[in-house]
Every structure is written in structure tokens, then in C-alpha cells.
TIBA-136641 format. One record per atom (N, C-alpha, C): residue number from 1; atom name; x negated, y negated, z negated. Coordinates in nm, 2 decimals, always signed. Example, Ala and Ser with C-alpha at 12.3 -4.5 7.8 and 13.67 -1.06 7.14 Angstrom:
+------+------+--------+--------+--------+
| resi | name |     xx |     yy |     zz |
+------+------+--------+--------+--------+
|    1 |    N |  -1.32 |  +0.57 |  -0.78 |
|    1 |   CA |  -1.23 |  +0.45 |  -0.78 |
|    1 |    C |  -1.32 |  +0.33 |  -0.78 |
|    2 |    N |  -1.28 |  +0.22 |  -0.71 |
|    2 |   CA |  -1.37 |  +0.11 |  -0.71 |
|    2 |    C |  -1.29 |  +0.00 |  -0.79 |
+------+------+--------+--------+--------+
END
This chain:
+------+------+--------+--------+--------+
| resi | name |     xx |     yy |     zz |
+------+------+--------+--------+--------+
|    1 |    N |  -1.31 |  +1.40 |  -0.52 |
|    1 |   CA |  -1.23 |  +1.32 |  -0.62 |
|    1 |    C |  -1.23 |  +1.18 |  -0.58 |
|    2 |    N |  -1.11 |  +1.14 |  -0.61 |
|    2 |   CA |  -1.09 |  +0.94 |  -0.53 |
|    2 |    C |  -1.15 |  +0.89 |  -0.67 |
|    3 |    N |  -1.14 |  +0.78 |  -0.67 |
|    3 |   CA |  -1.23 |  +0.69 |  -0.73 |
|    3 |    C |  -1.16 |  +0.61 |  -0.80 |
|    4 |    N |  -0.98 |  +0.60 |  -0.79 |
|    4 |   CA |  -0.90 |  +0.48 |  -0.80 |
|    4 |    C |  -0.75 |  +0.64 |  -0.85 |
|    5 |    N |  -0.73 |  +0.60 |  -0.97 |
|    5 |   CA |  -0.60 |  +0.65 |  -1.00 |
|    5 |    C |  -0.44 |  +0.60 |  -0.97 |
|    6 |    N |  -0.51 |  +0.51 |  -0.86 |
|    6 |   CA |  -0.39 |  +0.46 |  -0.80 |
|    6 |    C |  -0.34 |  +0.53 |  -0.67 |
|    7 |    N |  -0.43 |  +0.58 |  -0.66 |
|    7 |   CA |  -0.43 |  +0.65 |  -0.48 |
|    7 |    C |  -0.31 |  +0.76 |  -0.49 |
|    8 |    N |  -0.24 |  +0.73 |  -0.38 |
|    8 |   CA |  -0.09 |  +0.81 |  -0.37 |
|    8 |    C |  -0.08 |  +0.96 |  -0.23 |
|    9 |    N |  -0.13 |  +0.90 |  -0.11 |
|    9 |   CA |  -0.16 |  +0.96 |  -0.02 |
|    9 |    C |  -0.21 |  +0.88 |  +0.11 |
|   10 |    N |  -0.23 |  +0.97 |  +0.18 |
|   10 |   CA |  -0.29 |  +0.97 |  +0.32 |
|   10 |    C |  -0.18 |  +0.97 |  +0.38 |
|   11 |    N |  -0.15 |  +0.87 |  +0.53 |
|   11 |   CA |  -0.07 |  +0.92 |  +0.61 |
|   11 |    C |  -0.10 |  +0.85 |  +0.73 |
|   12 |    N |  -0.09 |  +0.91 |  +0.87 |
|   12 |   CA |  -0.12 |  +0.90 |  +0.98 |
|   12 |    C |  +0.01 |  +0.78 |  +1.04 |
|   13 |    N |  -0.10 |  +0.66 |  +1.10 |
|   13 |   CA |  +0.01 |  +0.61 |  +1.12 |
|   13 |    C |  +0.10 |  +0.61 |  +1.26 |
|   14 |    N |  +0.02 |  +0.75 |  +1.33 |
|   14 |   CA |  +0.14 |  +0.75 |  +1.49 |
|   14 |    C |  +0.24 |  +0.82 |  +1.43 |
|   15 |    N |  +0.21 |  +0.90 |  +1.29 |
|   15 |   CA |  +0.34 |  +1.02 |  +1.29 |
|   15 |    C |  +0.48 |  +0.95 |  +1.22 |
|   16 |    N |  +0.56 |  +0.96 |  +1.29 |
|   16 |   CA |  +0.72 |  +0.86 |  +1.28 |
|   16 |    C |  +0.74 |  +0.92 |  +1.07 |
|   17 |    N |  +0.73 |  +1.09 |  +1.10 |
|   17 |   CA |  +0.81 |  +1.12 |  +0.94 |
|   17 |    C |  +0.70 |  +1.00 |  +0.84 |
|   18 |    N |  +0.55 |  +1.05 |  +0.86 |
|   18 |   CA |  +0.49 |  +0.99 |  +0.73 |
|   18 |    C |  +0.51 |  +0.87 |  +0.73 |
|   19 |    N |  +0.57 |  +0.75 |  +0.73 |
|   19 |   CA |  +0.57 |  +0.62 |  +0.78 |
|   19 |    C |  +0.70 |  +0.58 |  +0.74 |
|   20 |    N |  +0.83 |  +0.67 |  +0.73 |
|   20 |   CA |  +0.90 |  +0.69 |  +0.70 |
|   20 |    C |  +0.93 |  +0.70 |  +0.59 |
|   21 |    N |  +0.86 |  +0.81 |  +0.54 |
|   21 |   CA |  +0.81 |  +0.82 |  +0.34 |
|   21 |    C |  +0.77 |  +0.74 |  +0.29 |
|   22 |    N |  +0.67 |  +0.65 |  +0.37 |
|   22 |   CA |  +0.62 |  +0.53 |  +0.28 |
|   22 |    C |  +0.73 |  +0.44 |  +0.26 |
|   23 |    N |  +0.79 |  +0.42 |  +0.35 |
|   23 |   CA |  +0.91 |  +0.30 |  +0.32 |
|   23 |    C |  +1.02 |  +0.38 |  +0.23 |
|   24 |    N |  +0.99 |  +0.48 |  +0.26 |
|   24 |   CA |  +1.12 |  +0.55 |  +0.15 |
|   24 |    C |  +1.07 |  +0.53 |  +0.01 |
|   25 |    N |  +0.92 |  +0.53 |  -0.02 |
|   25 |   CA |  +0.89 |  +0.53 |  -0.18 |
|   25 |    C |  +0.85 |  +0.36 |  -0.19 |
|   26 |    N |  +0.86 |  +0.33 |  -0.04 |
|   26 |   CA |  +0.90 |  +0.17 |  -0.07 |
|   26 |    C |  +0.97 |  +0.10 |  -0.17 |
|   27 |    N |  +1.09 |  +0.14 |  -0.13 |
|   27 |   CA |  +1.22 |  +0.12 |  -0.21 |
|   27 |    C |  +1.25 |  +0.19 |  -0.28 |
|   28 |    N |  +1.20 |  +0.33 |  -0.33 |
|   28 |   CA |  +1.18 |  +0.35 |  -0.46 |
|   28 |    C |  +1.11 |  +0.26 |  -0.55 |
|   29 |    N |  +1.00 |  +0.20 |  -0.55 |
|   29 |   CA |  +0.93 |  +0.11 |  -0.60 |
|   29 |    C |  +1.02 |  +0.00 |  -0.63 |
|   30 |    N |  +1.08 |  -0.06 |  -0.51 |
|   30 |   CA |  +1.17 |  -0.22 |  -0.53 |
|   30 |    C |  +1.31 |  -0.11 |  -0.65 |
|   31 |    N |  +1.37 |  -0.05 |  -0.65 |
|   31 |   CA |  +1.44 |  +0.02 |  -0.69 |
|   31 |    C |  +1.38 |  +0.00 |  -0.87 |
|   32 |    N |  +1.29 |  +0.05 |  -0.86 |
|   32 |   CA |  +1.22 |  +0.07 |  -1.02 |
|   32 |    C |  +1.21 |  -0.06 |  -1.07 |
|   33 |    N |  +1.17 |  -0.19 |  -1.01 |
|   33 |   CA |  +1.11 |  -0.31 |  -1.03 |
|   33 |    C |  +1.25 |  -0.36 |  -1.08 |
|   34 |    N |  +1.39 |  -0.35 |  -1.01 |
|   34 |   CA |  +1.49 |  -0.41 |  -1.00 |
|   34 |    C |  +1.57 |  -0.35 |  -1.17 |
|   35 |    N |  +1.53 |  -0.24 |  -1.14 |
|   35 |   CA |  +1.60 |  -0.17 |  -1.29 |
|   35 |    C |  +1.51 |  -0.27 |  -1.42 |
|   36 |    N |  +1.42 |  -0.25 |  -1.40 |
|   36 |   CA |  +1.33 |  -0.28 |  -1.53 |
|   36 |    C |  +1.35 |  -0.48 |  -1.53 |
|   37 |    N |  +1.40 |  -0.51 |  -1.46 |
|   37 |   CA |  +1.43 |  -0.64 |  -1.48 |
|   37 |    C |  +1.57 |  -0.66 |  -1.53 |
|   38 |    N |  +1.68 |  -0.56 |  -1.50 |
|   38 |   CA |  +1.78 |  -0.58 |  -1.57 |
|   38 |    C |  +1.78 |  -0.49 |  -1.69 |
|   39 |    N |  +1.62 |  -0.43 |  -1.70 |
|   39 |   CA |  +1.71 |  -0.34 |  -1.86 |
|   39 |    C |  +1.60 |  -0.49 |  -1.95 |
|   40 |    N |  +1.55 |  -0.58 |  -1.93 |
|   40 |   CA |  +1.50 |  -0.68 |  -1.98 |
|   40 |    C |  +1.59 |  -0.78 |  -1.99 |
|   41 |    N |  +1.69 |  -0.81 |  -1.88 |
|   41 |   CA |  +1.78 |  -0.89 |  -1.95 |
|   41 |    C |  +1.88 |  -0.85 |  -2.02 |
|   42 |    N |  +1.88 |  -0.73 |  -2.07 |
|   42 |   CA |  +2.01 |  -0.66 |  -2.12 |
|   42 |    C |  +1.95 |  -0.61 |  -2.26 |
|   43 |    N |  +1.88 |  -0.55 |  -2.29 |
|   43 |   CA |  +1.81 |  -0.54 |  -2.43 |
|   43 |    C |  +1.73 |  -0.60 |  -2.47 |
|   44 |    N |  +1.72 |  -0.73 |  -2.41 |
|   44 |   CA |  +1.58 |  -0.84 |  -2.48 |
|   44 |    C |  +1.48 |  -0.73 |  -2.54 |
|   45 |    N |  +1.39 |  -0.71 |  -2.47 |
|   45 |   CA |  +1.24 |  -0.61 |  -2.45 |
|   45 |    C |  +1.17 |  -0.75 |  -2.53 |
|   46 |    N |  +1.11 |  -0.71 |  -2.65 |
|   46 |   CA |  +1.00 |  -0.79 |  -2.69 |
|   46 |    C |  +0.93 |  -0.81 |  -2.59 |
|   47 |    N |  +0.88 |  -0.79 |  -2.47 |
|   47 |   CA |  +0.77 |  -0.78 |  -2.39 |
|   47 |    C |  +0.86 |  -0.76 |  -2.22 |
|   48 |    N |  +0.74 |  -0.73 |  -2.15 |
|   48 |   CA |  +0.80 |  -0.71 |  -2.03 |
|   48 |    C |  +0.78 |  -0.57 |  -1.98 |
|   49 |    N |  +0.86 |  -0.53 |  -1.87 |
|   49 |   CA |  +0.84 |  -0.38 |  -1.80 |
|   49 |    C |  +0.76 |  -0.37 |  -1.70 |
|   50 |    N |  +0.67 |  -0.31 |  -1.69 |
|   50 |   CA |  +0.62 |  -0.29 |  -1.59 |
|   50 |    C |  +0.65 |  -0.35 |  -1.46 |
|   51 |    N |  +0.58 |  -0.43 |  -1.32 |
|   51 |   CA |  +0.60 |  -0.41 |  -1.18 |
|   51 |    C |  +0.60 |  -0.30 |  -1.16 |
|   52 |    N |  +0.57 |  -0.31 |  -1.04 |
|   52 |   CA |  +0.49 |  -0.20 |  -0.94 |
|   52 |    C |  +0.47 |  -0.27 |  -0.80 |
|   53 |    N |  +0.38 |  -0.25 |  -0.72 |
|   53 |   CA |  +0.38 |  -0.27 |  -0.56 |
|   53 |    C |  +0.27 |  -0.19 |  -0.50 |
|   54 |    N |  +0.32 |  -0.17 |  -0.38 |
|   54 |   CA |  +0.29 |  -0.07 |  -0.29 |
|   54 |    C |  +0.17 |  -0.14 |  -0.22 |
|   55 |    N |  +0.04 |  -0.06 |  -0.21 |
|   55 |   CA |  -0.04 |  -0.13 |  -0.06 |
|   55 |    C |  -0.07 |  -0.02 |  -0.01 |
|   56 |    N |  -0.09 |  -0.10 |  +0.12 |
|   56 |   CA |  -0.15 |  -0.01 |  +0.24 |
|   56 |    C |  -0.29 |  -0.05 |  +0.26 |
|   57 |    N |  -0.41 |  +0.04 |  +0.27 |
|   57 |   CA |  -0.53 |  +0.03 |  +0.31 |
|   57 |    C |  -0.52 |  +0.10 |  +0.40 |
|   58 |    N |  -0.59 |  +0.04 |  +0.53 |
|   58 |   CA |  -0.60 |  +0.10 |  +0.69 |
|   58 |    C |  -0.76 |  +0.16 |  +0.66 |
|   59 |    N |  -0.74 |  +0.25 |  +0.79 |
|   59 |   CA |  -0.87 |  +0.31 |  +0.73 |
|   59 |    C |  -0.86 |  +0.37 |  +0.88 |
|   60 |    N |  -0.94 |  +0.35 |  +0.94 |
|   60 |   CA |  -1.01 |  +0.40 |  +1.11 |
|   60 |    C |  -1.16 |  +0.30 |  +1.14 |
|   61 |    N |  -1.18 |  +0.32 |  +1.30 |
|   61 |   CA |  -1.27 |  +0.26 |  +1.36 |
|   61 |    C |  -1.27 |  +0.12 |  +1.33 |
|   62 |    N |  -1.35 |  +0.04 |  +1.29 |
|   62 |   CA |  -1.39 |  -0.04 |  +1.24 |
|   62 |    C |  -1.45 |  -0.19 |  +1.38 |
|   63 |    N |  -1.55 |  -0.13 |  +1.39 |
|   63 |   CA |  -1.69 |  -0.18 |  +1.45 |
|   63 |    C |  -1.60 |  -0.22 |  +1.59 |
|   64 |    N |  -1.58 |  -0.11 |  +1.65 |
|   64 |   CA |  -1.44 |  -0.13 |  +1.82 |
|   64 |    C |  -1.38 |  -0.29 |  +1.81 |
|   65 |    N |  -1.28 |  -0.26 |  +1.72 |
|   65 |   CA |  -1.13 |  -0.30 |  +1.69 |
|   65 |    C |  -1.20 |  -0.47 |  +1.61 |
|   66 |    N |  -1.33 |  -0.47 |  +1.56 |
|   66 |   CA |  -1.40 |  -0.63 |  +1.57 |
|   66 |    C |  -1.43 |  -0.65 |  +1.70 |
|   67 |    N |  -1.49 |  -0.58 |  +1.79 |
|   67 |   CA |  -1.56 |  -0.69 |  +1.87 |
|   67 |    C |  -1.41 |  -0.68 |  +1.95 |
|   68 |    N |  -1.32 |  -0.61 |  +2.03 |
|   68 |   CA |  -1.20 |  -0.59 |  +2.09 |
|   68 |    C |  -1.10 |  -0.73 |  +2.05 |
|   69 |    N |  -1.13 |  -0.77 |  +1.89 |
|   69 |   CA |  -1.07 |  -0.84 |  +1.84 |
|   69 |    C |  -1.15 |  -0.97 |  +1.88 |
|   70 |    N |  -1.25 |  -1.03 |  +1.93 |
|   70 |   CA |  -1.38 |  -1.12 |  +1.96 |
|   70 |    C |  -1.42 |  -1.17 |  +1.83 |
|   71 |    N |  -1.44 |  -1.11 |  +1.73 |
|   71 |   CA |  -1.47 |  -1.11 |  +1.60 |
|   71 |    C |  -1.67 |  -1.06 |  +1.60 |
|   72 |    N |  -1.69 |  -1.09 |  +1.53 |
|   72 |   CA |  -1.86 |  -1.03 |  +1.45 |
|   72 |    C |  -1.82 |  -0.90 |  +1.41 |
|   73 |    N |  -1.89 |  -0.75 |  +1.44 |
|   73 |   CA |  -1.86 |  -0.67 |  +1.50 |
|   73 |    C |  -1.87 |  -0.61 |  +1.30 |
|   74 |    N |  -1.94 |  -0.68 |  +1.25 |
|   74 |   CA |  -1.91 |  -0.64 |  +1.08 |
|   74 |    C |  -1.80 |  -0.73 |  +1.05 |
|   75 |    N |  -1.74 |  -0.75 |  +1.05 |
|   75 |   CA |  -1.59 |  -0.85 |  +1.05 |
|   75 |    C |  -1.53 |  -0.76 |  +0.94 |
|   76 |    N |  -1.48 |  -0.64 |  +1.02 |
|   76 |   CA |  -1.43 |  -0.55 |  +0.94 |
|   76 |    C |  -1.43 |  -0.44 |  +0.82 |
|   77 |    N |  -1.59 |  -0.47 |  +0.83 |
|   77 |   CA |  -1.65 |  -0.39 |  +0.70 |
|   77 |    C |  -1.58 |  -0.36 |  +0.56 |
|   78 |    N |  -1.51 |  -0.48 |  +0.51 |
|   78 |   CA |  -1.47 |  -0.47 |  +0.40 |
|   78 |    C |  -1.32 |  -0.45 |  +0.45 |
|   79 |    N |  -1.25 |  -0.48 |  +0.52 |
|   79 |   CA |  -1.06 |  -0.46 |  +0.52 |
|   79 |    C |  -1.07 |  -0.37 |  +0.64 |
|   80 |    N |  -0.98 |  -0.30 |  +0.65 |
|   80 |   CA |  -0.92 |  -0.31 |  +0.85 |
|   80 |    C |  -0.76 |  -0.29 |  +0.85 |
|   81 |    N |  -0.72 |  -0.43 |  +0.95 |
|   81 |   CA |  -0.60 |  -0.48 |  +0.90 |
|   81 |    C |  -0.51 |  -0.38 |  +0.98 |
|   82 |    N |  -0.40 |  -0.36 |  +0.94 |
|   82 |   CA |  -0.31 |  -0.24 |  +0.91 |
|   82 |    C |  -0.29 |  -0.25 |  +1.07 |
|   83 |    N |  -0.28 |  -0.37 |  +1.14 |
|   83 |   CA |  -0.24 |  -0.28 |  +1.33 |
|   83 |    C |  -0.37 |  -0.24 |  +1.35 |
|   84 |    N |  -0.48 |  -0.22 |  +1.32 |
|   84 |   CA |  -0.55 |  -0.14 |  +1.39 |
|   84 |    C |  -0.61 |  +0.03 |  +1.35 |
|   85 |    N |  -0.51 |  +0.07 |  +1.21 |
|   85 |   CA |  -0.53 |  +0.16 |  +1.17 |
|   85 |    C |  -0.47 |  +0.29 |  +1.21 |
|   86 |    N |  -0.57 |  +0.40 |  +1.22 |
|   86 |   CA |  -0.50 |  +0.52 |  +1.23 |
|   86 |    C |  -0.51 |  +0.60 |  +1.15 |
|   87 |    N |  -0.49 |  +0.58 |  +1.04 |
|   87 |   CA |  -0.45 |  +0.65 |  +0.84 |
|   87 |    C |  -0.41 |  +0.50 |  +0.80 |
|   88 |    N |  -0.35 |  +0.54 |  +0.71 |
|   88 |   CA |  -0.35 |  +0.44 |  +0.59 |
|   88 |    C |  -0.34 |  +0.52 |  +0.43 |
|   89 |    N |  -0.43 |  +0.48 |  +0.36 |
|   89 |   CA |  -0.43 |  +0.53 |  +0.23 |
|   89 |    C |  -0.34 |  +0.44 |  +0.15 |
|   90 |    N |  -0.24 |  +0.50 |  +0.09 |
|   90 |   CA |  -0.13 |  +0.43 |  +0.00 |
|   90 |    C |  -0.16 |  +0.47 |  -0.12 |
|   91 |    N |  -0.13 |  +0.29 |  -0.19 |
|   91 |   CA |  -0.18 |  +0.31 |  -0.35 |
|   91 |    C |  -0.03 |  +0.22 |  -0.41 |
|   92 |    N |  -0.04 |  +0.24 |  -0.52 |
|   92 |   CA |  +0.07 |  +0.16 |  -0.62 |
|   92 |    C |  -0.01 |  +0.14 |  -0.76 |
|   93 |    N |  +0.02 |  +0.00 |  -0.73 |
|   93 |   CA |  -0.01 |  -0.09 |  -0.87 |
|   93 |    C |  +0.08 |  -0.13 |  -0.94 |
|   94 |    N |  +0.05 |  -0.20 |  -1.08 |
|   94 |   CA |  +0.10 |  -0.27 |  -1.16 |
|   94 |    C |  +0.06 |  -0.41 |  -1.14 |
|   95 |    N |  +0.18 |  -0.48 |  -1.19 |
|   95 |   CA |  +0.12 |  -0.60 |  -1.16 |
|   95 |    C |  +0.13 |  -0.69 |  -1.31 |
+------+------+--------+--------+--------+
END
């Protein structure tokens, strides 16, 4: 069970399709954001509509891809930035 009700999926980032779907629910996302701003200036919403944005969390070898980088080899403990990932776990927030 994930930990985070934001979590959308897994996807490998050598494989061309999955990478492809992320930019496709990319712009679904910018798509949703663009609507909900014009149904706010069109029915004056007491309030506002929802964002939304997309992140990428990389998720591979860690410990390598610091020192390779000439970084402190816990460098990456807490992030690992998206070129050196081989998954990335995609989440969507509100903002």
C-alpha cells in the first residue's frame, strides 16, 4: 500500500510509450487547469478551482550516480534528480 494518495504510477524511463503517457496526462492536467480558470472567469466562483501539477520522483541507484556526479556519495539520499533515473514515480497535486 503507497503511503501518498497522490501516487498515479510507475513508469520506466528507457521505454519511449510510458514517457509518452506521462506527457499525454501532462496536458491533460494543463488542459484541466486552463478549463477551471476560464469557468472562474465566466461564472464568478465564490472561490477558486482547483490546480493540479504533475511531478516526477526518480527513483534508481542512488549512491553510483553521487559519487559519478563528484558529489558526497549520500548526496542523493533524499532526491534523485530525474537524469539519472531509471523509474519515475508520478504523482499529481493540488496546488
Amino acid at each position: 500500500m503507497r503511503h501518498s494518495n497522490n501516487y498515479i504510477t510507475t513508469a520506466h524511463t528507457e521505454c519511449a510509450s510510458e514517457m509518452l503517457e506521462i506527457e499525454a496526462f501532462r496536458k491533460v492536467v494543463k488542459t484541466i487547469n486552463k478549463e477551471n480558470k476560464f469557468l472562474e472567469g465566466r461564472y464568478s466562483y465564490p472561490g477558486t478551482l482547483p490546480r493540479y501539477y504533475v511531478k516526477l520522483q526518480g527513483r534508481g541507484a542512488r549512491t553510483v550516480n553521487a559519487v559519478n556526479d563528484g558529489k558526497h556519495p549520500r548526496k542523493y539520499d533524499q532526491f534523485l534528480p530525474l537524469r539519472h533515473a531509471e523509474k519515475v514515480d508520478v504523482y499529481v497535486y493540488t496546488r
